[in-house]
C-alpha distance (Angstrom), angle and dihedral (degrees) to the residues before:
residue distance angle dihedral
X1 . . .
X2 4.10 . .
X3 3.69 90.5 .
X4 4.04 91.9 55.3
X5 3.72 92.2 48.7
X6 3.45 95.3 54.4
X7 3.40 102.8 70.4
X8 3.71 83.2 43.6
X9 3.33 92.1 61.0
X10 3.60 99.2 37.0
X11 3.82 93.7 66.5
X12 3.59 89.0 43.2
X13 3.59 97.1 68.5
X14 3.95 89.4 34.1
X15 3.93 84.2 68.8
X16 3.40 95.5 40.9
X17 3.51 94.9 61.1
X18 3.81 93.3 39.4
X19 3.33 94.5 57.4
X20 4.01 93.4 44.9
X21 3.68 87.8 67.0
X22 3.71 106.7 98.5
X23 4.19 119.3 -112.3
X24 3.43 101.6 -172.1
X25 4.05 132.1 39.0
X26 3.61 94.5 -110.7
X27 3.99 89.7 58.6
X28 4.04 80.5 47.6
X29 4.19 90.9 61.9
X30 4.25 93.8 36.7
X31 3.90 76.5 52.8
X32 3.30 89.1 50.8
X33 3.67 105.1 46.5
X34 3.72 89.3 40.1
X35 3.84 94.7 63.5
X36 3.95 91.6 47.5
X37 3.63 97.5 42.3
X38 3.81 104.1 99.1
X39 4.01 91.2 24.6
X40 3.53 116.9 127.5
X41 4.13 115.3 -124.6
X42 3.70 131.3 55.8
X43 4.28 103.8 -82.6
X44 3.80 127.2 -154.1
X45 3.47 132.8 -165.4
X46 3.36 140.6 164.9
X47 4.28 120.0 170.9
X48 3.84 131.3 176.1
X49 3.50 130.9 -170.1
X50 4.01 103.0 -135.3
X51 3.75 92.4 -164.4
X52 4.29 99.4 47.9
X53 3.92 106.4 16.2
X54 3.68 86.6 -163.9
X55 4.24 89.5 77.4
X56 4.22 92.9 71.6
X57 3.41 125.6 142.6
X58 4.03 132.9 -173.5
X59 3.99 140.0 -172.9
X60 3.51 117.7 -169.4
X61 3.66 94.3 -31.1
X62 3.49 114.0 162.3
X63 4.13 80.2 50.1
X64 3.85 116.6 119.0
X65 3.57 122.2 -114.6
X66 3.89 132.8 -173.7
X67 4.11 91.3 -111.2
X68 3.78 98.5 -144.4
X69 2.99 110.5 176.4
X70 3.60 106.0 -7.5
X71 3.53 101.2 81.5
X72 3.75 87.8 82.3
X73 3.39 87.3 78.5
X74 4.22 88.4 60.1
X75 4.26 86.1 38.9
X76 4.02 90.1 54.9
X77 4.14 93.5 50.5
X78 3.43 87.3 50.8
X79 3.36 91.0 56.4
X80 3.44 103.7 47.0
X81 3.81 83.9 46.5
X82 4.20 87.9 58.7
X83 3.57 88.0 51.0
X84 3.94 103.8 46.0
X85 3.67 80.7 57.3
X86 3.56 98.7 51.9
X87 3.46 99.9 -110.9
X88 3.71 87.1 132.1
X89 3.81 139.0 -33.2
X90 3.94 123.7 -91.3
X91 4.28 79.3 -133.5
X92 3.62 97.8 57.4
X93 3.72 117.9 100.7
X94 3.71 137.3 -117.8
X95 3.85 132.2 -157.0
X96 3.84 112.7 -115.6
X97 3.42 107.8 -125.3
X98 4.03 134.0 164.0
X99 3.93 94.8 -150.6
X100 3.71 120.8 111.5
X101 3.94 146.6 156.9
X102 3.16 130.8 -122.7
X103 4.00 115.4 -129.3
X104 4.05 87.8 -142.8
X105 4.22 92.3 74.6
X106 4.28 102.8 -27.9
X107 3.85 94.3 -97.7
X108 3.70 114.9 158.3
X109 3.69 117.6 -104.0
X110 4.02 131.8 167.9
X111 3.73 140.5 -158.0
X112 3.56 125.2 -110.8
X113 3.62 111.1 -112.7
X114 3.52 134.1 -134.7
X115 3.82 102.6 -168.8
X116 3.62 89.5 179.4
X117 3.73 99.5 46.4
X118 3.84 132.7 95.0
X119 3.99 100.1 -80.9
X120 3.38 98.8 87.9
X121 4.11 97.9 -156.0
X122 3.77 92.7 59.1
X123 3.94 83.2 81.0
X124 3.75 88.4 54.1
X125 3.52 119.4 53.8
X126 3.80 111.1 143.0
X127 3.41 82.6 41.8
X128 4.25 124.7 103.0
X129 3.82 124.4 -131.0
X130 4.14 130.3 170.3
X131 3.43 118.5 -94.4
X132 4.11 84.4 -114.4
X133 3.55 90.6 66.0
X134 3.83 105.6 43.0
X135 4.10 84.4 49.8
X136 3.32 90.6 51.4
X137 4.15 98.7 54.3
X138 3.69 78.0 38.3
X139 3.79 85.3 67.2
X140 3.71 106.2 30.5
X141 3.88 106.9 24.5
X142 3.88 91.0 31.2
X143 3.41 92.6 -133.4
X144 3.31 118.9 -174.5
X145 3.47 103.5 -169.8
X146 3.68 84.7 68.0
X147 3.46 89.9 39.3
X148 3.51 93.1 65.6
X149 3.79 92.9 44.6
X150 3.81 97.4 57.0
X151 3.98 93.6 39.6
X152 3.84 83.9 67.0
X153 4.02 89.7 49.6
X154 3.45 95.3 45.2
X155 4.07 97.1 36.9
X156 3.87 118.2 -135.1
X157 4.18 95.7 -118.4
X158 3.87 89.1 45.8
X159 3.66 87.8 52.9
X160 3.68 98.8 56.3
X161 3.35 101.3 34.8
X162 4.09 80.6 57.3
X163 3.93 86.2 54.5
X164 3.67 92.9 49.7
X165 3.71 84.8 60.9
X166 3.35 94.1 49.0
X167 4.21 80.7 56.7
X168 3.75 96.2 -113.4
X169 3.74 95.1 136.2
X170 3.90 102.0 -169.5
X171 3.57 107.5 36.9
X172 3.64 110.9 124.4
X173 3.99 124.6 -162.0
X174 3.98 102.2 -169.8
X175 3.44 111.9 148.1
X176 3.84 153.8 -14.8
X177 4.03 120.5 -86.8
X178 4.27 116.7 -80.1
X179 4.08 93.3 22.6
X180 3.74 84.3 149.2
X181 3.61 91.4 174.4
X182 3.96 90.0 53.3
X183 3.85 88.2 42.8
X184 3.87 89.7 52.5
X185 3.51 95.5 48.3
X186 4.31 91.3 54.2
X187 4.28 92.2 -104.1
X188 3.51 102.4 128.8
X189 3.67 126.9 132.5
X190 3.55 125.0 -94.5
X191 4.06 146.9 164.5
X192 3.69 143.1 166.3
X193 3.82 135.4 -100.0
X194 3.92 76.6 -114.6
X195 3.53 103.0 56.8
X196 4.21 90.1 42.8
X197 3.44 89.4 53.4
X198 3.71 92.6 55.2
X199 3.81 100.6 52.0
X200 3.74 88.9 42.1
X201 3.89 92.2 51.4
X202 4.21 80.7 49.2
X203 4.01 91.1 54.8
X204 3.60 91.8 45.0
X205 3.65 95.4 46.0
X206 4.10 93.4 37.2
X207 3.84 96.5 -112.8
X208 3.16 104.9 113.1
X209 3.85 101.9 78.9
X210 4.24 105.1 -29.4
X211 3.54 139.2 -54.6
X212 3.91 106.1 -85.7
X213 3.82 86.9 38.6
X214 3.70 100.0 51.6
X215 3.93 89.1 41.1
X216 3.76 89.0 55.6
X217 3.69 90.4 51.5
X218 4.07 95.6 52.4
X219 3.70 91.0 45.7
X220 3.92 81.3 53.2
X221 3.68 91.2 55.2
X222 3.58 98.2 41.5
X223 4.08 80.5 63.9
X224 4.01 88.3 70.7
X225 3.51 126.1 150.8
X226 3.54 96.9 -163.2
X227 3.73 106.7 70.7
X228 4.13 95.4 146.4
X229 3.98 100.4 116.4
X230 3.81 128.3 15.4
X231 4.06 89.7 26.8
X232 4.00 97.6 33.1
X233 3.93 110.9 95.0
X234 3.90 88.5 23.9
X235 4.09 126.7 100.7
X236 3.91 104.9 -57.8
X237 3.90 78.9 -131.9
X238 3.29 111.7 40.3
X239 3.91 111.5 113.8
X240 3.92 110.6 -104.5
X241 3.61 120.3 176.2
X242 4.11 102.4 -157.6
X243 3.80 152.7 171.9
X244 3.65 129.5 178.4
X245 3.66 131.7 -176.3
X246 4.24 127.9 -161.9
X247 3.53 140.1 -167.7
X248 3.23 143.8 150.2
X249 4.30 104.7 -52.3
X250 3.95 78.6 2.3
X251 3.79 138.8 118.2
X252 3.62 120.1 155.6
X253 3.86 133.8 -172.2
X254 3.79 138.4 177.4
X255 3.59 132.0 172.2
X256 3.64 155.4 159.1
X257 3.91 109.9 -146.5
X258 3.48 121.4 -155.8
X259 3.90 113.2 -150.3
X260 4.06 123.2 -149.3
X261 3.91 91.5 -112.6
X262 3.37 100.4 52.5
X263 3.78 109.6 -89.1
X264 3.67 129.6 113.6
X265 3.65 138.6 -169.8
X266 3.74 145.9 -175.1
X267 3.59 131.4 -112.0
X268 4.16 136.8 -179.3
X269 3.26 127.8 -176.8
X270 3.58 118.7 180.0
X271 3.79 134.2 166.7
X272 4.13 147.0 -178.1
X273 3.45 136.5 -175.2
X274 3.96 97.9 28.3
X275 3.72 108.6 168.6
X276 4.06 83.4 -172.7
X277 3.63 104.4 37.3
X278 3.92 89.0 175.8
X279 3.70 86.9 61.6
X280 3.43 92.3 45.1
X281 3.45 89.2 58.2
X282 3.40 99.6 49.6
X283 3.55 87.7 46.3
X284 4.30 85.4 64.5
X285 3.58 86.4 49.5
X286 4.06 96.7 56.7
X287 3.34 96.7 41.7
X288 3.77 88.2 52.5
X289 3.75 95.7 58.4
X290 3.53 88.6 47.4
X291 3.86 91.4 59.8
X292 3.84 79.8 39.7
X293 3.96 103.4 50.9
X294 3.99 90.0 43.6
X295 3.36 95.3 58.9
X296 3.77 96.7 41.9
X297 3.76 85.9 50.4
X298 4.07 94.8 49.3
């Protein structure tokens, strides 16, 4: 009798799992806010469907997060925009140095350097290299050497008032990475999944400063380093044009992914307060090939 209930039993749980797959996009977000209900942390997310608006999804999104990282995606526009307008050229070079000020009372502070680490200009300081370049390791390597370098071409107020243009409402350039002083004093920049979404959805639809410029700047971020949440369980080559930001209790993603057939969508995923920021990670990664395997399967 055990060996004719198996098979029984077997397809049971074969259509129960079927069926739990979700067939339409709002199954997709209850999916979603299913697997982060009881997860501990402060999620964010913010997802749009570039090829039918109508499939859009949002956590928390007009909720503030510590940007990290991320607001090197706002830093390189900015850039970009400097340059279109002749403000300088993306080929003309800049001296490396590790000397900065901090916006709290223009005291000199520096970075601690990892010569032997993955930025590859922390190794050259004294050295010159174009603006181009130092933007992109600001992108892919996340350097913040060069981070810190371009903020001060670009200018932190000119950068956000750019974004508000862009309508991100909430995005807020401050500073340069390892003010200290600003850090201590609560002035640290910050955004939305909202207001990320929105300048993304600008790159991808080559708003945010022109065509040519804003297709340099995805190819940038296709370069990433970083690829351990929204592009980890997803096709090794599948085009995936990223930035992530972490910190302490922090780990940041934002993308534009590029399907096989021709669409594209969107996708945030922000967090705070992570008492397991591996798990918060992985959490990135799951919902990300749930996005993923939806759209593969519709």
């Amino acid at each position: 009798m055990k060996k004719l209930l198996a098979l029984p039993l077997i397809c049971f749980f074969t259509l129960l799992s079927c069926n739990s797959e979700p067939q339409t996009f709002d199954e997709l977000t209850s999916s979603i806010e299913e697997f982060l209900e009881n997860e501990e942390g402060t999620y964010g997310i913010a997802f749009k469907d570039l090829n039918n608006p109508d499939n859009e999804f949002y956590m928390n999104a007009d909720t503030l997060f510590h940007a990290a990282s991320t607001m090197k995606t706002p830093v390189m526009i900015e850039i970009f925009k400097k340059a279109e307008a002749g403000h300088f050229s993306m080929s003309d070079s800049v001296l490396i140095e590790n000397e900065f000020k901090s916006i709290v009372d223009s005291s000199s502070f520096q970075l601690p350097l990892d010569p032997e680490g993955d930025d590859p200009y922390e190794a050259q300081v004294g050295e010159n290299a174009t603006i181009y370049d130092l933007t992109h390791a600001m992108i892919t390597y996340s350097s913040n050497l060069a981070t810190n370098l371009m903020i001060q071409l670009a200018d932190a107020e000119e950068t956000t008032q750019t974004m508000r243009e862009l309508g991100a409402k909430n995005i807020e350039v401050l500073r340069g990475v390892e003010d200290l002083k600003a850090f201590d004093q609560g002035l640290s920049n910050r955004t939305t999944p909202r207001d990320l979404e929105i300048i993304l959805r600008a790159l991808a639809d080559g708003k945010a400063v022109s065509q040519k410029s804003d297709s340099t700047m995805i190819e940038i971020m296709k370069d990433q380093f970083y690829r351990d949440i929204i592009p980890f369980h997803l096709p090794k080559d599948l085009e995936i044009a990223n930035k992530t930001g972490f910190i302490t209790g922090v780990r940041h993603d934002s993308a534009i992914v590029y399907l096989p057939d021709g669409r594209s969508y969107v996708l945030i995923f922000l967090t705070k307060e992570l008492p397991d920021e591996n798990r918060g990670q992985e959490n990135g990664a799951t919902i990300s090939e749930m996005i993923y395997d939806f759209y593969v399967a519709n």
